[in-house]
N, C-alpha and C positions, 0 to 999 in steps of 0.2 A: 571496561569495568573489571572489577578483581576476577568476580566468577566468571566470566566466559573466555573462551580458549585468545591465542595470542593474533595480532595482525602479525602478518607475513611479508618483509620487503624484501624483494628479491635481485640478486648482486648486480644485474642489471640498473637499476633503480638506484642504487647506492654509489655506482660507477657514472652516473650523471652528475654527483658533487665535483666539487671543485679539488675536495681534498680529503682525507680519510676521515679530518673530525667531522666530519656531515656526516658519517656512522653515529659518531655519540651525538652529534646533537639530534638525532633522527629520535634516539634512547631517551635523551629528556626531554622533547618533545612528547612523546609516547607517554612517558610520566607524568607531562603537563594535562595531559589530556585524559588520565587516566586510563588507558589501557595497557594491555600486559606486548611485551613485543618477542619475536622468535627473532633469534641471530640467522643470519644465512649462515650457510658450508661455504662460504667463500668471502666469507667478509676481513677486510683485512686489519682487524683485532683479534686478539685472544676474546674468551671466553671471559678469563679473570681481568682481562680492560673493559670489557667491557659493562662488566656488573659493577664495576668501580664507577663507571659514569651512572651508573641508576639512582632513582631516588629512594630512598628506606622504603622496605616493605613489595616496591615495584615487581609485579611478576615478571620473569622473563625465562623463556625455555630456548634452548642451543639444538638447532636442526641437526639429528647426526646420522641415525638409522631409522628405519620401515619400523622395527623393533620398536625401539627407547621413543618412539612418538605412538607409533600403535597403543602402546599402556597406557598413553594418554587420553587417548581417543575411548577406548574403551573403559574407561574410568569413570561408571557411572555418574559421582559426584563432581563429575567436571561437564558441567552445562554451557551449550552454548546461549547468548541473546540473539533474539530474533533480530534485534538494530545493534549495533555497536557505533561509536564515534570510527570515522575511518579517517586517517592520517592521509593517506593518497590523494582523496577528493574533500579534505577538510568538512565533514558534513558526517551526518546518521548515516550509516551505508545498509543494507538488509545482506544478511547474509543467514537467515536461518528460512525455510520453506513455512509457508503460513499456515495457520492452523487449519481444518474443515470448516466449512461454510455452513453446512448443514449434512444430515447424514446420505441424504439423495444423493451429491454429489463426489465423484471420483475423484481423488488427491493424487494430482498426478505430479513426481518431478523430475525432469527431462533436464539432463546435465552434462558437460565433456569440461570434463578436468584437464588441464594445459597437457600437453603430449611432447613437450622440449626433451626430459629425460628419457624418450623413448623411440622418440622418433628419428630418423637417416638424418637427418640434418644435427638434431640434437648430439648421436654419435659422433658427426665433422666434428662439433666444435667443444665435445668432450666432457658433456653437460653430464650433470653429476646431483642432483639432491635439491634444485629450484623449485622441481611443483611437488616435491614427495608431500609440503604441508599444505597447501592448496586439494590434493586428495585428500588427505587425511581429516580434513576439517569438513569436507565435502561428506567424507563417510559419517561423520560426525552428526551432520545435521539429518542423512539420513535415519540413523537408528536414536535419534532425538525426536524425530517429528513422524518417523514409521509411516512415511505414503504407502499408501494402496500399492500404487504403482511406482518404479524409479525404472527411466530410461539414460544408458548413460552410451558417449559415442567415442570414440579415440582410436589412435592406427592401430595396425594388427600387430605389432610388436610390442601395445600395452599391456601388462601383464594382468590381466583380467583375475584369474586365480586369488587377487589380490581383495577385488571387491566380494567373490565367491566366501574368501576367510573372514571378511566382518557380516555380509548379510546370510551369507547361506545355510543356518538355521531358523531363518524368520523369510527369506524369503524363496521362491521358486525360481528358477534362473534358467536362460536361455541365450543362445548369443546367434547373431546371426552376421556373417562378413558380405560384406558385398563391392559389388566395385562393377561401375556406371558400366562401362566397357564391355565388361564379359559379361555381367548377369541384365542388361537392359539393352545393347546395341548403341550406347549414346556415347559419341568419341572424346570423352573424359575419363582417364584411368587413375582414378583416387579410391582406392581400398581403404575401408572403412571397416571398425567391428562394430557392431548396436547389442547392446546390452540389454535386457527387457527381464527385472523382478519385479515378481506380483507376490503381493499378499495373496496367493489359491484362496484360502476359506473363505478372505473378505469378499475379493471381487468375482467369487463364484457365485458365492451367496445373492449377492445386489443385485449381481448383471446375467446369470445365468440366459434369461431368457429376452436380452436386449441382443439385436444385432446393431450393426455397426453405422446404419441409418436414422434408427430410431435416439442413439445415442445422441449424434451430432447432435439432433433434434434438442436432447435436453440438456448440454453443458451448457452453462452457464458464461458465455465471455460478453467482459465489458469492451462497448465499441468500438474504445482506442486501443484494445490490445491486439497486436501485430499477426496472432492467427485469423483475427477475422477479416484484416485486408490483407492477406496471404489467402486466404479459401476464397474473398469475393475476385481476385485474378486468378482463378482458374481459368477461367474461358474469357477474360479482356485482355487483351493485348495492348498495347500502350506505345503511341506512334512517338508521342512528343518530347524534345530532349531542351531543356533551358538552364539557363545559366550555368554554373561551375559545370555540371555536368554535360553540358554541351561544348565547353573547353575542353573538359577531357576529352570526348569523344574527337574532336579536332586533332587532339595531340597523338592519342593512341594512331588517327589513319596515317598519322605523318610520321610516328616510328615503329609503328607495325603493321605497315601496306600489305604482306604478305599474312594477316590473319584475319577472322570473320566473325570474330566473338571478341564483346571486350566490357568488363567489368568498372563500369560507371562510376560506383562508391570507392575505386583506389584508384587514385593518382599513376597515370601512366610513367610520372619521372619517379616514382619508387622503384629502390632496388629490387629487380624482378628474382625470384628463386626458377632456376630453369628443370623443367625436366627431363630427366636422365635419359628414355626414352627415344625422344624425338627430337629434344632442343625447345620444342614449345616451353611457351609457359605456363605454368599451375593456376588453374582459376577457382578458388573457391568464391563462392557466393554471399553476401549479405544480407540484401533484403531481397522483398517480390520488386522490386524496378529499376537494379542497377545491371542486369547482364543485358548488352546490347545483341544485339544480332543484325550483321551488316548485312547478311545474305536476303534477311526479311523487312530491314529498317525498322525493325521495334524492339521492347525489350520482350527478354524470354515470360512466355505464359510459366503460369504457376503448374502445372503439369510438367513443363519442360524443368523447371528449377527440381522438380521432385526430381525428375531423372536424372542430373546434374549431379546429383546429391548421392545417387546410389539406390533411390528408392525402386524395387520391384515394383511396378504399374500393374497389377493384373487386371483381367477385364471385370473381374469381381469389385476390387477396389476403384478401382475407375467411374464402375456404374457407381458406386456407394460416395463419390465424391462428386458425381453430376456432369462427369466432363468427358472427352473422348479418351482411348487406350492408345493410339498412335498418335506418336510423336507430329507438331503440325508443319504442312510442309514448308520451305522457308529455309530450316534448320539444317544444317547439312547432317545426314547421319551415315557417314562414312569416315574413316582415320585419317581424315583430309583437314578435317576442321580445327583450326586453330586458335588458340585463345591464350589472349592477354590482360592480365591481372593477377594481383594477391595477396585481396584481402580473405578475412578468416571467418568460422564457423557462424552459423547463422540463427539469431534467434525466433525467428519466424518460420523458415524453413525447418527448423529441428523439431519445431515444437509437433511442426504437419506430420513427419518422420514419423515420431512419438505415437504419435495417434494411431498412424497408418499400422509399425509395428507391433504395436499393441491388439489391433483386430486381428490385425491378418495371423497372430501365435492364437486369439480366442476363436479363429472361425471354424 
């Protein structure tokens, strides 16, 4: 629609056509469908070809700088819609955080904005301006929709400072890094930063004198949403492996004999990203039931996925989640342990993250 901010296709995506006019037709497309479109920095038309393919009136903004899109973003008069048509999956997509439910309950929104332009890999391959509008749009909805709370996750070379300059007169800021390794004992070295803004007045005022027990107690989750069979695998473990992913698991012990952890939800004949380290491979996590564990024959308990993840396990939060503080045995927890997989960030695990983060700065 006119008024809400642009779809974002990114030169990846554009570089799966066959030929360059699958930019413009990507353009009248977008037109057909009425929404506004952002050019990439790497798209290979000019700016003035490609506003020549548009249809009269069609909005369309040129990704350039932090700058020249910031103004956009903070341009009151430029609203996002909670649904837009989305061109990528042909369908309503959500892309604005939903309103309050009621005044009881906590608005929480837990996000990791793509980390290509910032991250070791991103530098290899020279990446330059692909998620600046994916953040931008993300800041967008935040000071559109003003949660309580925003929890946001990305590597430590994200420049954080960034989210500081759009929310940091409305909200309270804290950041905290972590990395499984040094600050839990758990042989995964992924340095992560967690970002944690709270509206102070709102959620002092509500929750001043809830702790972090009585909480769980009253959010509100519907039964198919993925924190609550993420909380109900804390303490079940899960022996049985079928179909596809019992092929994988076949395939990973036949090309990675020498490791003991292997990530169920990606294909072990994907191109694996190594780490620099030790030569292992980088495993992040998807859901609560795809990280195997050979040493144990099951997959990882949802306690283990938190420490996987980065999360500090105190014995505080531990009791306040129902489950044990040590890691269960099984798991090898020495620099021995090897893992193969890599797929990406997790919406179930983050969302736990979120919560866990969030007590542990109010405790």
């Amino acid at each position: 629609a006119p008024a809400s901010l642009p779809l974002y296709f990114t030169a990846t995506a554009l570089a799966k056509l066959a030929h360059k006019d699958g930019e413009v037709g990507i353009v009248k497309a977008a037109a057909k469908a009425g929404v506004t479109y952002m050019l990439p920095t790497l798209s290979s038309y000019t700016l003035d070809e490609m506003l020549e393919a548009r249809s009269p009136g069609q909005l369309m903004f040129a990704q350039k700088t932090m700058e020249e899109l910031a103004e956009i973003i903070r341009n009151p008069t430029t609203k996002l819609q909670e649904w837009d048509q989305c061109i990528s999956h042909n369908q309503m997509c959500r892309r604005l955080h939903g309103q309050k439910l009621t005044q009881g309950i906590l608005q929480v929104l837990i996000a990791g904005s793509p980390c290509t332009d910032y991250s070791k890999w991103g530098k290899v391959l020279q990446s330059a301006g692909p998620t600046t509008a994916f953040f931008l749009i993300l800041m967008k909805s935040v000071l559109q929709s003003l949660p309580d709370v925003f929890v946001h996750e990305n590597v430590t070379t994200f420049p954080m400072d960034h989210i500081v300059s759009f929310l940091g007169e409305l909200y309270d800021i804290t950041f905290s890094q972590i990395d499984p390794a040094d600050d839990c004992g758990f042989p995964i070295h992924r340095k992560r930063v967690y970002l944690v803004a709270h509206r102070r007045a709102v959620v002092m005022r509500r929750y001043k004198d809830i702790g972090f027990p009585e909480y769980v107690r009253q959010v509100q989750i519907k039964s198919t949403h993925k924190l609550q069979v993420f909380l109900s695998a804390m303490t079940a473990g899960i022996t049985t492996v079928t179909g596809s992913k019992m092929k994988r698991l076949l395939r990973y012990r036949e090309l990675f004999s020498n490791h003991n952890v292997f990530d169920l939800n990606q294909s072990p004949d994907a191109r694996p990203r190594k780490n620099a380290a030790d030569g292992s491979l980088q495993t992040l996590t998807t859901n609560v039931t795809s990280l195997w564990s050979e040493d144990a024959e099951r997959y990882f308990f949802g306690l283990e996925l938190l420490l996987a993840h980065g999360v500090p396990i105190t014995e505080w939060a531990a009791s306040a989640l129902g489950t044990e503080m040590v890691v269960t045995t099984g798991v090898s927890n020495t620099a021995h342990c090897r893992m193969a997989g890599n797929s990406m960030h997790a919406a179930a695990v983050g969302r736990a993250i979120a919560y866990l983060l969030f007590f542990l700065t109010f405790r």
